[in-house]
C-alpha positions, 0 to 999 in steps of 0.5 A: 488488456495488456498490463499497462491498461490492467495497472491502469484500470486498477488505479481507478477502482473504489477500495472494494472493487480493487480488493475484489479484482485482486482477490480474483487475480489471485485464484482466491475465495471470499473464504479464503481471502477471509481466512488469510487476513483473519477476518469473517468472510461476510466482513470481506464481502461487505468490504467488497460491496462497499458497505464497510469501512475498514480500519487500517488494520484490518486493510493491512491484514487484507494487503497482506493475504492479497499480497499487495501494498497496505499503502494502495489500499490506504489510499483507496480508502482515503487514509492516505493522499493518492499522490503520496500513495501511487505506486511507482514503475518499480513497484508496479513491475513486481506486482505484475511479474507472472513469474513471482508468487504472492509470496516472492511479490510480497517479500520483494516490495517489502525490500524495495520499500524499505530501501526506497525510506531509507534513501528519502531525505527527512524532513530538516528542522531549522535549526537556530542561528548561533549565538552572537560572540560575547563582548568582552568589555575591558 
């Protein structure tokens, strides 16, 4: 498979089976994925096996020991709308890049992301009509 067909494999995959693809993709251990993200390594597993629902904190804590975006798994786990959640061309580059480390994929998203929500316009309230000029009555 070359890395259009792995993102896209991936994007089907439940919340358990993509932690555990990108736990394997990482070289990493239940245990080692367990000890990273601060979690016991039978919690992971049963993650893993789709036996568990985790909370967004302890996703996020999973993201990170994985190096991947909280959002991806946010979504898998249907806090998130997919739609909202899919990964763009960019982040999907810099997750795939063999020569960055979890560490360098991790930092960069992080900036990309950051730069990506300041540049997203915010949702404008309306804002009211002004008031009618005062009649003076002379």
């Amino acid at each position: 498979m070359d890395g259009t067909e792995v993102t896209e494999h991936a994007e089907r995959l439940s919340l358990g089976d993509f932690i555990a693809t990108q736990r394997r993709s990482a070289e990493m251990s239940l245990r080692q994925l367990a000890e990273r993200a601060g979690i016991s390594n039978p919690y992971v597993s049963q993650i893993e096996r789709g036996l568990r629902k985790p909370s967004a904190e302890v996703l996020n804590q999973i993201a990170t020991a994985l190096s991947v975006s909280a959002q991806q798994l946010y979504s898998r786990a249907g806090i998130l709308d997919p739609d909202e959640a899919r990964p763009t061309s960019t982040e999907r580059s810099i997750s795939s890049d063999p020569n960055l480390s979890p560490a360098q994929k991790q930092a960069l998203l992080g900036v990309y992301l950051a730069f990506v929500d300041q540049a997203a316009p915010s949702p404008t309230t309306p804002t009211p009509p002004p008031d009618p000029p005062a009649h003076h009555e002379e």
